[in-house]
Rosetta silent file (secondary structure, phi, psi, omega in degrees, C-alpha in Angstrom):
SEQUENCE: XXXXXXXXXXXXXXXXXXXXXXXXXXXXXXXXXXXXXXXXXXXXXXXXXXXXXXXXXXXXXXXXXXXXXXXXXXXXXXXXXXXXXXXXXXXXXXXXXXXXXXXXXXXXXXXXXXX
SCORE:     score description
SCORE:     0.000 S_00000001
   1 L     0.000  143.541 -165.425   68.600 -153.415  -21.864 S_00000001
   2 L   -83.417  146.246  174.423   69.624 -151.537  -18.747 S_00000001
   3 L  -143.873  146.814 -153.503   67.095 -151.166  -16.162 S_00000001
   4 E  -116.358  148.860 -169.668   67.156 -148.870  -13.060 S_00000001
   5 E  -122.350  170.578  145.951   67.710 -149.143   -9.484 S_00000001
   6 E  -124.354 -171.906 -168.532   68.174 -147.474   -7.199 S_00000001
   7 E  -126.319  150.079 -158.993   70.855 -146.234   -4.500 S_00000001
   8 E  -117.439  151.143  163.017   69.585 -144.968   -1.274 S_00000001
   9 E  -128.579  175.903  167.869   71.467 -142.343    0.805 S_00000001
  10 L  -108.093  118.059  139.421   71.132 -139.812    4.181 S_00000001
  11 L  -157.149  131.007 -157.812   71.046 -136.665    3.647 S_00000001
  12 L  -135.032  130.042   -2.702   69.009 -133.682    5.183 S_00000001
  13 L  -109.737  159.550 -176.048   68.437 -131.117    3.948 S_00000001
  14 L  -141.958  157.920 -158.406   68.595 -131.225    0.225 S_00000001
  15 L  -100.409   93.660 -167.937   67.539 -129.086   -3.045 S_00000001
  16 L   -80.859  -16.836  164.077   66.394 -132.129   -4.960 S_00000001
  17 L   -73.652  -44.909 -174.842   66.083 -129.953   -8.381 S_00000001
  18 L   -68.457  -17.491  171.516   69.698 -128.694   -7.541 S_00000001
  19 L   -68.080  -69.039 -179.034   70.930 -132.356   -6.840 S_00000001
  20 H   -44.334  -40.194  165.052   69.439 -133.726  -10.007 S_00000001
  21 H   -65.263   -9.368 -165.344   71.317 -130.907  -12.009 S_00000001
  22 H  -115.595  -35.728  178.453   74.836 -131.985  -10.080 S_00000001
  23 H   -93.690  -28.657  162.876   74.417 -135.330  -10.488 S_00000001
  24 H   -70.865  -21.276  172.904   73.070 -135.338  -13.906 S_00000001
  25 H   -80.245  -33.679  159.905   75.738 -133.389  -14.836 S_00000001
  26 H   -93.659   16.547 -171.180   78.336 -135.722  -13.713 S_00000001
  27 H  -123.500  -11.590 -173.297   76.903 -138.870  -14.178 S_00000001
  28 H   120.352  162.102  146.041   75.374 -138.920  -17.253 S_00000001
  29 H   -81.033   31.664 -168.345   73.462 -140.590  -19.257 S_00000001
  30 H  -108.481    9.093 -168.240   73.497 -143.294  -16.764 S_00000001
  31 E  -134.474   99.139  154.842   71.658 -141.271  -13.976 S_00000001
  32 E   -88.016    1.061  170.304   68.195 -141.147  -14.065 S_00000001
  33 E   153.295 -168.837  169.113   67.283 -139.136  -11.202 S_00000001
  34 E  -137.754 -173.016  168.253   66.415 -138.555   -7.649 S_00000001
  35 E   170.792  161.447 -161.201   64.168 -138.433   -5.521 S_00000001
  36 L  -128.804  167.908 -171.179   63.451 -137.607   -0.995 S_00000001
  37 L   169.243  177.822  163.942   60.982 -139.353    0.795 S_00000001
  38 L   -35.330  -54.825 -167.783   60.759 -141.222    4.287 S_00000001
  39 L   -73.872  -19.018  157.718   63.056 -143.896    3.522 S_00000001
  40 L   132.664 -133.636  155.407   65.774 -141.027    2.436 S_00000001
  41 E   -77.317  106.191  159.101   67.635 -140.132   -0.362 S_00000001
  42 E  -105.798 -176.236 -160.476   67.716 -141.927   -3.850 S_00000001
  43 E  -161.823  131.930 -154.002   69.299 -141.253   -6.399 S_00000001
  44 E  -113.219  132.646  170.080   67.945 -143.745   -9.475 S_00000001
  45 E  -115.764  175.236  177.371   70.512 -145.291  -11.721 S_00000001
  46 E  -103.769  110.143 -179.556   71.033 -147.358  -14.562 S_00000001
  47 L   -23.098  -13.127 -139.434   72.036 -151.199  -13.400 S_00000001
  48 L  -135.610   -7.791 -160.308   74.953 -150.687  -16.264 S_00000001
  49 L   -63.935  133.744  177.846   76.110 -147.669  -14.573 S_00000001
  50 L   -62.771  138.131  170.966   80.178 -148.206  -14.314 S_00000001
  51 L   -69.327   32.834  148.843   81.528 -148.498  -10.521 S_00000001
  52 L   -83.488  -48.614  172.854   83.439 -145.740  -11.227 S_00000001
  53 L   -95.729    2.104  148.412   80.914 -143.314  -11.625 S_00000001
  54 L   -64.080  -48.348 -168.998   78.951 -145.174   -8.982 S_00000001
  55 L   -98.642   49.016 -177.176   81.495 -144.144   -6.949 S_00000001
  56 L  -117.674  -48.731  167.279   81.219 -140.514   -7.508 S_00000001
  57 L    13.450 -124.222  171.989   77.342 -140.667   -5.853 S_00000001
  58 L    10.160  -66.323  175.410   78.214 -140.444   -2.487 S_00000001
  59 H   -54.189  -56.987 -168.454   80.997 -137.470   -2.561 S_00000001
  60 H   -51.330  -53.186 -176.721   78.743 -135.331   -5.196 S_00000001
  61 H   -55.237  -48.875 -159.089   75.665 -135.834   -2.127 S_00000001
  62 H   -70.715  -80.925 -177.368   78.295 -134.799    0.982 S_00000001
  63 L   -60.289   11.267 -167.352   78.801 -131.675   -1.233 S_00000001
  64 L   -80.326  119.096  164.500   75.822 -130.926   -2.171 S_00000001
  65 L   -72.858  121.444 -173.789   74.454 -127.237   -0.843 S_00000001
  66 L   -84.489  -15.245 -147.619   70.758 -127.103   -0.155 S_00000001
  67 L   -92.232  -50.792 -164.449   70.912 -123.561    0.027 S_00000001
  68 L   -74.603  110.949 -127.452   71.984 -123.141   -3.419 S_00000001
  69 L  -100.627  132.877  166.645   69.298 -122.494   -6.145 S_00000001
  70 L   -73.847 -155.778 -169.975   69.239 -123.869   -9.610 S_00000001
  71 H  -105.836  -30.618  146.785   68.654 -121.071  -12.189 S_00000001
  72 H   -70.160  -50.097  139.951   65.181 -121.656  -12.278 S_00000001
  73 H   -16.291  -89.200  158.753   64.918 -121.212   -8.791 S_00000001
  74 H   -35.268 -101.690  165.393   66.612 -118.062   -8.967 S_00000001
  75 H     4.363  -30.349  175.523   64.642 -116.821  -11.687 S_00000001
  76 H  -104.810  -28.023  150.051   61.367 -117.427   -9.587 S_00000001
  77 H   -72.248  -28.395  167.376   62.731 -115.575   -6.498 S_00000001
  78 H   -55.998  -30.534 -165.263   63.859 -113.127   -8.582 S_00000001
  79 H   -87.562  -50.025 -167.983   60.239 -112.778  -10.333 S_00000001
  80 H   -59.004  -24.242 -176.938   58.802 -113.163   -6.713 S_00000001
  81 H   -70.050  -48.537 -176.747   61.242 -109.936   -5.510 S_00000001
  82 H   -74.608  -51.234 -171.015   59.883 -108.001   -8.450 S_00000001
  83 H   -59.731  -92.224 -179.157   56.537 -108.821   -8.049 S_00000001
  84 H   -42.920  -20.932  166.733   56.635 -107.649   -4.116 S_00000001
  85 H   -50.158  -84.951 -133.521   58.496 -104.323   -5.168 S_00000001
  86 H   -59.199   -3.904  179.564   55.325 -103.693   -7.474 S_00000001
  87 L   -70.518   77.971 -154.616   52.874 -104.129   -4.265 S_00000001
  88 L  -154.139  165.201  139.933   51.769 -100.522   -3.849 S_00000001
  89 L   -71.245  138.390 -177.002   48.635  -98.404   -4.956 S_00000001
  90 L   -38.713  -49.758 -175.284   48.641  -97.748   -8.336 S_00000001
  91 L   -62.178    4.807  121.084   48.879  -93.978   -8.238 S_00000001
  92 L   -54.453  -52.116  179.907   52.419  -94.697   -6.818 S_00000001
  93 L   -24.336  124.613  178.129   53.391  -96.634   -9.427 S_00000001
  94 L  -111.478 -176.297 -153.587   55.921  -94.965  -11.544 S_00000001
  95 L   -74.855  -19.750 -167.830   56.584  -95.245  -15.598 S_00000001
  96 L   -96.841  -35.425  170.072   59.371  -97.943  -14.649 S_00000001
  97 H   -67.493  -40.693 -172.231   56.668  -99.975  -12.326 S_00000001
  98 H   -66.080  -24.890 -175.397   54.556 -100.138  -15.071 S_00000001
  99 H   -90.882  -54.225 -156.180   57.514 -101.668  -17.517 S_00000001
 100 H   -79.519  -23.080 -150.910   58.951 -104.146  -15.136 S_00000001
 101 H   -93.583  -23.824 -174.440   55.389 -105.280  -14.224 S_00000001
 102 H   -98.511  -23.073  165.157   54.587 -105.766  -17.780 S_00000001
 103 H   -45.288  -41.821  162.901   57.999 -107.730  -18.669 S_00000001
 104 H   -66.841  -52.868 -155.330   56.929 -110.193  -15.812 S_00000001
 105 H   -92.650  -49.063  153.751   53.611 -110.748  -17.543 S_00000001
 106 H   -51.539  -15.793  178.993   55.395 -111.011  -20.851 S_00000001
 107 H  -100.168  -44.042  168.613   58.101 -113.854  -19.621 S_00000001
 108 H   -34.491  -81.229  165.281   54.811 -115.435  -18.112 S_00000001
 109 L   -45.725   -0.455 -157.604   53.180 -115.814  -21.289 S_00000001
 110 L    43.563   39.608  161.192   56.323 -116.726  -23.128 S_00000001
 111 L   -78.566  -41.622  137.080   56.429 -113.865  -24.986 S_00000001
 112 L   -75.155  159.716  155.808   59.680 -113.185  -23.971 S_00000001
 113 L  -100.913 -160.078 -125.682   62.328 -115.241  -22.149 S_00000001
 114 L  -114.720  161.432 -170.558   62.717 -115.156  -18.967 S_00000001
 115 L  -107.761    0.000    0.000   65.510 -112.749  -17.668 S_00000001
C-alpha cells in the first residue's frame, strides 16, 4: 500500500484551490494534494507516484497563475458583484433587482444551481 509524502517547493504567491485543480488534473490519481505554510509549498504525493509524473511537479508550479480563479472562485466573485449591485434602498430596487436577488438566495439554498 502506497503511502504519501510529500514534495516541498518555493513559490509565492499561489491559488492553492487553483493549484490543486492543475495538478490534480495532471497527476492523477497519484496526487493527493497541496498545501502553503511557513516551510513553503507542498504538494502531497503518493510514494508509488512514477518519476515521470514526478517530474511534471515542478514545471506545472513555475506555471501556475495565482491570479487565476477556479470556477468556484469565480462563481463567488461573481455572487459577491451581484450582491453589491443590489446595495441600494429598496424603493430603488427595480422588478429585475428583485429577480436576481432572489436567484442568489435560491443557488444559496440549493434550490437551483449555481450560475
Amino acid at each position: 500500500m502506497a503511502t504519501v509524502v510529500d514534495l516541498v517547493y518555493e513559490k509565492s504567491p499561489v491559488n492553492l484551490a487553483r493549484l490543486n485543480e492543475e495538478l490534480a488534473a495532471a497527476l492523477g490519481e497519484k496526487f493527493a494534494g497541496v498545501s502553503g505554510g511557513p516551510g513553503g509549498l507542498r504538494v502531497h504525493i503518493q510514494d508509488d507516484m512514477p518519476l515521470a509524473l514526478q517530474d511534471q511537479i515542478a514545471p506545472l508550479i513555475q506555471a501556475h497563475d495565482a491570479t487565476k480563479l477556479t470556477a468556484a472562485q469565480q462563481a463567488e466573485v461573481n455572487r459577491e458583484a451581484a450582491l453589491d449591485a443590489l446595495r441600494k434602498p429598496w424603493d430603488q430596487w427595480t422588478a429585475q433587482d428583485q429577480a436576481d436577488f432572489l436567484r442568489i438566495l435560491a443557488e444559496q439554498a440549493g434550490l437551483i444551481p449555481v450560475a
